[in-house]
C-alpha positions in Angstrom: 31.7 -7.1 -5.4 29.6 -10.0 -5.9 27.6 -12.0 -8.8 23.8 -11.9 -9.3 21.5 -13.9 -11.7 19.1 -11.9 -13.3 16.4 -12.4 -16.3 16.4 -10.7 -19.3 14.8 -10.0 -22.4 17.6 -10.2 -25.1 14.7 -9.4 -27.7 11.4 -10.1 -28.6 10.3 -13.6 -27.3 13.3 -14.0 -26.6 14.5 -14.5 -22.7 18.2 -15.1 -21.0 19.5 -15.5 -17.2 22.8 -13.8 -16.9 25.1 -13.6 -14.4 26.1 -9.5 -13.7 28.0 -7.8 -10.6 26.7 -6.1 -7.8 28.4 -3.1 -5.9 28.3 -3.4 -2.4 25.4 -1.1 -0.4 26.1 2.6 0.3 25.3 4.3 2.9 21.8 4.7 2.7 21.2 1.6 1.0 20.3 -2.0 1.2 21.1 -5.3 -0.3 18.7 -7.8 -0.6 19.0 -11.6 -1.5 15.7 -12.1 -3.6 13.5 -15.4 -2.3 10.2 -14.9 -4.4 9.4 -13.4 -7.5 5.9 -13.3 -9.4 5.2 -12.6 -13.0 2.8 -10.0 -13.5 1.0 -11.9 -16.6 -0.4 -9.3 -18.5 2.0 -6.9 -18.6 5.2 -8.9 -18.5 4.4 -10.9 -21.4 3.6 -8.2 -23.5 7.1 -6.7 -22.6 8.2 -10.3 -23.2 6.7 -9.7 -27.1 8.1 -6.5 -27.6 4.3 -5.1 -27.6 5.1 -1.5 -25.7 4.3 1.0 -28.2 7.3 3.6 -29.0 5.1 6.2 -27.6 4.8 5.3 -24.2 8.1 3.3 -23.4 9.3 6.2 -21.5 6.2 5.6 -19.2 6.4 2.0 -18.7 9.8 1.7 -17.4 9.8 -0.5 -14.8 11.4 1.8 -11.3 14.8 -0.4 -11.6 14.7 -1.6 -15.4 18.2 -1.8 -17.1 18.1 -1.3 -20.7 15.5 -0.4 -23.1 12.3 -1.7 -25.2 12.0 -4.0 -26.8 15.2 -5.0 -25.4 18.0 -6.0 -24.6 15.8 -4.9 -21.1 15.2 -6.3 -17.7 11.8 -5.9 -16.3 10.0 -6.7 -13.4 8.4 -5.2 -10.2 7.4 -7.9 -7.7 9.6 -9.0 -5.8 10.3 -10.6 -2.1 13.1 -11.0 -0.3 15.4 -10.4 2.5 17.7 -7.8 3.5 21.5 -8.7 4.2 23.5 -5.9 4.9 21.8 -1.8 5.6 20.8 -0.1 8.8 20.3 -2.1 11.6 16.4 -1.6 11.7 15.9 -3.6 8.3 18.6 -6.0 8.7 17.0 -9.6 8.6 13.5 -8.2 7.6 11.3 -9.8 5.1 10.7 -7.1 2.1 9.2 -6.3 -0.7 10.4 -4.1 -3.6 9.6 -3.2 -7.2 12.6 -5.1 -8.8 12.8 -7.1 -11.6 13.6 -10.9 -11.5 16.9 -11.3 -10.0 18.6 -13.4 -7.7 20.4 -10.4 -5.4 20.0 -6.4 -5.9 21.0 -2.7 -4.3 18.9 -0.4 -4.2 18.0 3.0 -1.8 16.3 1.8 1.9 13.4 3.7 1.0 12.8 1.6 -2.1 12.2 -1.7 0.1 8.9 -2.2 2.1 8.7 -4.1 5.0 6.6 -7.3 4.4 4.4 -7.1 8.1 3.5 -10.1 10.0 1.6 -12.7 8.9 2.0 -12.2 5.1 3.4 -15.8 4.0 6.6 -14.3 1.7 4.8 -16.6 -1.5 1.8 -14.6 -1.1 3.6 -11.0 -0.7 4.6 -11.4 -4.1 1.5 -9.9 -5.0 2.0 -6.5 -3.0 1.9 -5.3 -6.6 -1.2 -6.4 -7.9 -3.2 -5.6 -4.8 -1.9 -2.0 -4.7 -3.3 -1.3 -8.4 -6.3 -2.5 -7.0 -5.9 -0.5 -4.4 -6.0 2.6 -7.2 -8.9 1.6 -9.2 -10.9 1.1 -6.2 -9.7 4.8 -5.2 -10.8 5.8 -9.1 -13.7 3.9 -8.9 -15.1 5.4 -5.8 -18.0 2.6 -5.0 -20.5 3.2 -2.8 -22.6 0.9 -0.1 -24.9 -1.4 -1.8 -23.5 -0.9 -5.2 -23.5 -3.8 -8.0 -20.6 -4.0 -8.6 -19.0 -6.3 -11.9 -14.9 -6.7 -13.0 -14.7 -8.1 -16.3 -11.7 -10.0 -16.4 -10.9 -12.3 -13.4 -7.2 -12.1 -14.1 -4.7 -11.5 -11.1 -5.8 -7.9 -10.9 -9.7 -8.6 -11.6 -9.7 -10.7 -8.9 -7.6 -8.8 -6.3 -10.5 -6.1 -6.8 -12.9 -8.5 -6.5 -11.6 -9.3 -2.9 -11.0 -5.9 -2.0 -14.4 -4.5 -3.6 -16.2 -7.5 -1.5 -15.7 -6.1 2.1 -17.8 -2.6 1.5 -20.9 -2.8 3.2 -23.9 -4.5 0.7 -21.6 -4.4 -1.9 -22.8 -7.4 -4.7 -19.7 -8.2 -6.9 -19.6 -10.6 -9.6 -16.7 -11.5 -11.2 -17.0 -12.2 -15.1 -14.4 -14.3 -17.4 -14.6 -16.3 -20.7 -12.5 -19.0 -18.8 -15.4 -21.3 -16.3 -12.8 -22.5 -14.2 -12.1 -19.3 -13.1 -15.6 -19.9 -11.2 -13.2 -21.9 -8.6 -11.4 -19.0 -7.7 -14.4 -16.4 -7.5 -15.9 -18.9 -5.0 -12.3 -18.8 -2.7 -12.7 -15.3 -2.9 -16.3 -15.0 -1.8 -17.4 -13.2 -4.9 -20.2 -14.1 -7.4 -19.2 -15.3 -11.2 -20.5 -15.3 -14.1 -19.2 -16.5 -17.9 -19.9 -13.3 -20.7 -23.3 -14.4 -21.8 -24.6 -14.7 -18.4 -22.9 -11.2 -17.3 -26.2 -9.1 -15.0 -27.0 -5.9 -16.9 -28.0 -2.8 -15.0 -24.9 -2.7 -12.9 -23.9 0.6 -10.6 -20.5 0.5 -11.5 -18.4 -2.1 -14.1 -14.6 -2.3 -13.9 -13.0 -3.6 -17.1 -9.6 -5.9 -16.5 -10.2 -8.5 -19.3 -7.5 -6.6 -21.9 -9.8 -7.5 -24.7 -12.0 -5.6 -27.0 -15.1 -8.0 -26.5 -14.5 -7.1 -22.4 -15.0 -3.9 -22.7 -17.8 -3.9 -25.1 -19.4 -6.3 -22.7 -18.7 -3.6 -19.8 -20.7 -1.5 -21.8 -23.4 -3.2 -22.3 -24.0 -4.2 -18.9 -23.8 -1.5 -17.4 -26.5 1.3 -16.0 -27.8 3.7 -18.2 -25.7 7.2 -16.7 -23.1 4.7 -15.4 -19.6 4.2 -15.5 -16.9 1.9 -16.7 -13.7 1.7 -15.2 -10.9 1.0 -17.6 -8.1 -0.7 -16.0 -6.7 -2.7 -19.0 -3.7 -1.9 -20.7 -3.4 -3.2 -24.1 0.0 -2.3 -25.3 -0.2 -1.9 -29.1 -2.8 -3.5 -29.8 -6.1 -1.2 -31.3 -9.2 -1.1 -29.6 -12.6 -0.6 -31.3 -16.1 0.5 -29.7 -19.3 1.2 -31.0 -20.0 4.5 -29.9 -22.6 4.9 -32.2 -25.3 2.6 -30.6 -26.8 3.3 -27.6 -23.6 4.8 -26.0 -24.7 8.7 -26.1 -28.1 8.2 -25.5 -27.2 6.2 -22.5 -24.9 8.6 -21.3 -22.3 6.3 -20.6 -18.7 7.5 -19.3 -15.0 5.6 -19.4 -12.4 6.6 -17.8 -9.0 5.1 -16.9 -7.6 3.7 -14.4 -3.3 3.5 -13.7 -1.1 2.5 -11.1 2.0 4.9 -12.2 0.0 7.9 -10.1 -1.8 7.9 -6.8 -5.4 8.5 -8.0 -6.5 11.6 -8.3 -9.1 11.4 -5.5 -6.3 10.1 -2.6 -3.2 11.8 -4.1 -2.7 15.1 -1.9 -2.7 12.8 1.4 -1.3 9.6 0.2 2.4 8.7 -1.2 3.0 5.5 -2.9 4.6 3.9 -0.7 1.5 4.5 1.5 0.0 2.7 -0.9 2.1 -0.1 -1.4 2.0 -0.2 2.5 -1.7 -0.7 2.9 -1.6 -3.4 0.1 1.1 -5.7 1.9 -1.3 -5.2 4.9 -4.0 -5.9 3.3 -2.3 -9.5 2.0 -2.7 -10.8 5.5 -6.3 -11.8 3.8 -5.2 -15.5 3.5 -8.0 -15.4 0.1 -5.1 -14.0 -2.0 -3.4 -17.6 -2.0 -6.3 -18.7 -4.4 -4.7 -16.5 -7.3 -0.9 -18.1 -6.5 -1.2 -20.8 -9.6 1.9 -22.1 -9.8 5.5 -21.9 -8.7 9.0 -22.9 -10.6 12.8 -22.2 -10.1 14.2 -19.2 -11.2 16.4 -22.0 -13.3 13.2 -22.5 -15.4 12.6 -18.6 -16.1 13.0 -18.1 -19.6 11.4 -21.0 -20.1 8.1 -20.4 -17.8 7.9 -16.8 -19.5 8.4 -18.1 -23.2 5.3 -20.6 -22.2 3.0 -17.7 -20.7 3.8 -15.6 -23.7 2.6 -18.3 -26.2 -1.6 -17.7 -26.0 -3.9 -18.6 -23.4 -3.1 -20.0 -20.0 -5.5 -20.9 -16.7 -2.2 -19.0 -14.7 -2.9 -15.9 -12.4 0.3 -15.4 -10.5 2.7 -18.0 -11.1 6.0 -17.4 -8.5 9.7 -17.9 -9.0 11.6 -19.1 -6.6 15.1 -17.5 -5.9 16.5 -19.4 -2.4 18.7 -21.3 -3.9 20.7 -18.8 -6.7 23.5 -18.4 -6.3 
């Protein structure tokens, strides 16, 4: 039996690091000493705020989450680290796993991914985030030559943004209400634009903002039959549209996007762990560092989530650093 730190949420706004025990690793199992976690912004902090509504908290649970909304809960799914005792084959390895923020964990074998060469263990910490970009790309279905905008150049904005980029003619702009996100389009080789210089006309518009003025603006920008790719989740907060304008006569469609399924269009031939493979592959794409914003000790947790929680911040991915818990 030994002692692990992990981060909780003892209630809304509210965060804690607490020292619990860990059983030793079964057969079949692995235990991993955690060196990187990253906070998935969006998400997290509305956890954090106690914003899951009551109907979908069943949904949201995190794969290894202890406790429940709006807490006492630990919640969390990137994490990076190295495995310590298992079978031989992982021993040693570099991996990623869908665990929350703690210092040491156990879980299955086949609940660990190995990070492959040339992923930087900082960077791997968005595994996560790539592979829901992954899925709406899958949803979205572009096509060569298509103009292509993401509303929202947030951590998972801009990881479609990369991904979108490498299709043959594709044109992608990147729009956000913050200009210095015009930095990071440029590192990822990806147009930008602020909201009241957005193109209209576009083939295909995914929405990532999580506000209501995003997806209005996805809307309006985009073709006339087109489609808008929702891939925002907004907790419990209420949305409204005005589908009375021009939306019918436009014929205009949205339709979700979710990372808790394989998309419809890839999910008779691909698991997700396939997925989650092909995004830590795709991370050797040394672009990706552009949207690692800052790093602090896991010492500093409750603290660095209480900040992020508080209103607007210039942060994408800001990592945790675990290597020397205890």
């Amino acid at each position: 039996m030994r002692d692990a730190v992990a981060f909780w949420i003892e209630e809304p706004g509210v965060g804690a690091l607490r020292r619990q025990p860990i059983e030793p690793p079964g057969d079949g199992e692995v235990l991993v000493r955690t060196t990187r976690t990253g906070i998935s912004r969006g998400t997290e902090t509305s956890v954090f705020l106690g914003r899951v509504p009551i109907a979908e908290r069943e949904r949201m649970r995190a794969p290894f989450q202890e406790g429940d909304f709006p807490g006492p809960v630990k919640y969390g799914y990137l994490n990076v680290g190295t495995v310590e005792q298992g079978p031989d084959a992982l021993i040693g390895r570099t991996v990623f796993a869908l665990f929350p923020h703690q210092s040491a964990f156990v879980v299955p074998a086949d609940a660990v991914v190995p990070v492959p060469d040339g992923v930087p263990v900082r960077r791997a910490v968005l595994a996560g985030a790539v592979e829901t970009a992954v899925n709406v790309l899958w949803d979205a279905a572009p096509l060569i030559g298509d103009r292509i905008t993401i509303v929202g150049a947030g951590m998972i904005g801009c990881c479609i943004a990369r991904l979108a980029r490498g299709i043959a003619g594709i044109e992608v702009v990147l729009v956000d209400v913050d200009a210095s996100r015009r930095e990071v389009a440029e590192r990822l080789d990806v147009g930008f634009a602020e909201p009241g210089a957005a193109p209209a006309g576009r083939d295909l518009v995914i929405h990532a903002s999580g506000s209501e003025a995003g997806l209005r603006l996805a809307l309006e920008t985009v073709v006339t039959d087109g489609e808008v790719i929702e891939a925002s989740w907004y907790g419990d907060r209420t949305v409204t549209l005005e589908l009375g304008a021009d939306f019918h006569s436009r014929r205009l469609t949205i339709r979700s996007s979710q990372v808790g399924a394989v998309a419809a269009r890839r999910r008779g031939v691909r698991t997700t762990r396939d997925r989650l493979a092909l995004a830590l592959d795709l991370l050797r794409d040394p672009a990706f560092d552009a949207l690692l914003t800052g790093e602090s000790p896991w010492t500093e947790l409750p603290a660095v989530m209480a900040g992020l929680a508080a209103g607007p911040s210039d942060e994408l991915c800001r990592t945790i650093d675990w290597t020397d818990a205890a």
